[in-house]
C-alpha positions as CSV (number, residue, x, y, z in Angstrom):
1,X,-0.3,-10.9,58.4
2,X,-1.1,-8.6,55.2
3,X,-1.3,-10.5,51.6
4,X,1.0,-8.3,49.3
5,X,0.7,-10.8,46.3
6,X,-2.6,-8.3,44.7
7,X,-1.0,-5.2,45.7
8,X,-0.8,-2.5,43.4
9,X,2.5,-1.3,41.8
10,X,3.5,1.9,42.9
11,X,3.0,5.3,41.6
12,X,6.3,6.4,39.8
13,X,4.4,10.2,39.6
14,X,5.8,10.1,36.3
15,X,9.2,9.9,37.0
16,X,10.0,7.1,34.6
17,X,12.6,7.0,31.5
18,X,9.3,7.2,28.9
19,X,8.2,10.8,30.9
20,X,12.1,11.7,31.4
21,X,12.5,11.0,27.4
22,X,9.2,13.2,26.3
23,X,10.4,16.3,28.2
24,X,13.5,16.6,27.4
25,X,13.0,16.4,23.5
26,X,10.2,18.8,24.3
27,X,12.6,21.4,25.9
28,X,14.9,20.5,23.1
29,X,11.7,21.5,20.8
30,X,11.2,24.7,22.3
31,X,14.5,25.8,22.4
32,X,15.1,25.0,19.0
33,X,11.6,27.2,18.2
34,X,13.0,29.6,20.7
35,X,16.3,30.1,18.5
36,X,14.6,30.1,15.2
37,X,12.0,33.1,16.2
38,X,15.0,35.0,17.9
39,X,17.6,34.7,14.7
40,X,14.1,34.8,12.4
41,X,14.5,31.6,10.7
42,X,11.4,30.5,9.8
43,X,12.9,26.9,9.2
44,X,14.5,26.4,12.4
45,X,11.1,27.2,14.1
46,X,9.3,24.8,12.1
47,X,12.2,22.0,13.0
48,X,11.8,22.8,16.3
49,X,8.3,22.6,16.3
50,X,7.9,19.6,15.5
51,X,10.1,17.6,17.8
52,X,6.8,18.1,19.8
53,X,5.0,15.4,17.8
54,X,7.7,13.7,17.8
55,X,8.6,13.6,21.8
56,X,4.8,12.4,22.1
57,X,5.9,9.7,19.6
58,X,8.6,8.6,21.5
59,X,6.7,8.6,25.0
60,X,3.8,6.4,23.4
61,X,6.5,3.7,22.4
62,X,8.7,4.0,25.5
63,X,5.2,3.4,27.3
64,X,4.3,0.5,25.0
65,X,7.5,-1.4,25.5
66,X,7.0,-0.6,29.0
67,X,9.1,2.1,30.4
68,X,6.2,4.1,31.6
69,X,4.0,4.6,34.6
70,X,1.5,1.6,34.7
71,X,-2.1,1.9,34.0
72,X,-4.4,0.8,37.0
73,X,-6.8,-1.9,36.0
């Protein structure tokens, strides 16, 4: 008989809300950029542009209140 009790959790392979969460504001992002360059609207672009910071933000603290992949030790 195998002890489980120090097994180590399973690999989501990033499927987790935190990774969910970062690329979809970075699509959101990019498309936003995306519209901005094609209707030249230098503003738009730049809104768009940074939701990128922003989705990283958001990952980070999804991670930190645990809704991410977990770190091996």
């Amino acid at each position: 008989m195998t002890d489980t009790s120090h097994a180590e959790p399973r690999s989501h392979h990033g499927n987790t809300p935190a990774a969910w969460a970062v690329v979809v504001l970075i699509i959101i992002g990019s498309t936003v950029a995306t519209l901005g360059v094609v209707l030249g609207d230098w503003i738009v672009f730049a809104i768009g542009v940074a939701l990128v910071p922003v989705a990283l933000i958001v990952g980070k603290a999804m991670q930190a209140a645990g809704l991410g992949q977990y770190r091996r030790p």
